[in-house]
C-alpha angles and dihedrals in degrees: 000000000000120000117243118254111237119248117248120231106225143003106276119214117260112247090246101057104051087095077074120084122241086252085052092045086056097043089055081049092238127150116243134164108280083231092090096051077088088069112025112158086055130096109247095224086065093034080057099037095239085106129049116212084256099050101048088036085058094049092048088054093049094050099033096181155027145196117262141172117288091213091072096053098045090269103108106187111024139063128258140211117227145175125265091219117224115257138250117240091258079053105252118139108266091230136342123297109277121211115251130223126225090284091050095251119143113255136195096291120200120207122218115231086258099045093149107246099006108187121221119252 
């Protein structure tokens, strides 16, 4: 008789995305441990120290983008394309993720009432 593997708790993040923030995490609609909401416009590698502020800023400069819910961006519906912001030096996201157009500009991006860690402006 096999033993029974043991449930996780939570999703874990995959290795290739901790250079994403818990808020951009949310936006792409993917699970992610609620230890993170403390810190949410930093990427989780270096929240967790597998990543240093230059590794995961790199990274977020090769890639430059991902795909996020529309709803969030008054969209409802569709996905979007949106910018991975450059870091602080502490390693916070300079501004929210902006929505990009078909040349991968940013455009006028417009934010619903629950876009998840809104910052104030």
């Amino acid at each position: 008789m096999s033993e029974a593997v043991p449930e996780l708790p939570e999703i874990t993040v995959l290795v290739e995305m901790e250079y994403l923030t818990y808020q951009e995490h949310v936006l792409a609609g993917r699970p992610i441990c609620d230890m993170y909401k403390r810190i949410p416009h930093k990427p989780v590698g270096v929240i967790d120290g597998r990543l240093k502020v230059e590794e995961a800023a790199q990274l977020r400069h090769e890639k430059g983008r991902m795909a996020a819910q529309g709803r969030y961006f008054g969209m409802p519906g569709t996905s979007v394309q949106v910018s991975l912001e450059a870091l602080t030096i502490e390693g916070e996201t300079k501004r929210d993720p902006r929505v990009l157009n078909e040349r991968m500009e940013p455009m006028n991006t417009n934010y619903s009432e629950d876009f998840p860690y809104r910052r104030k402006i």
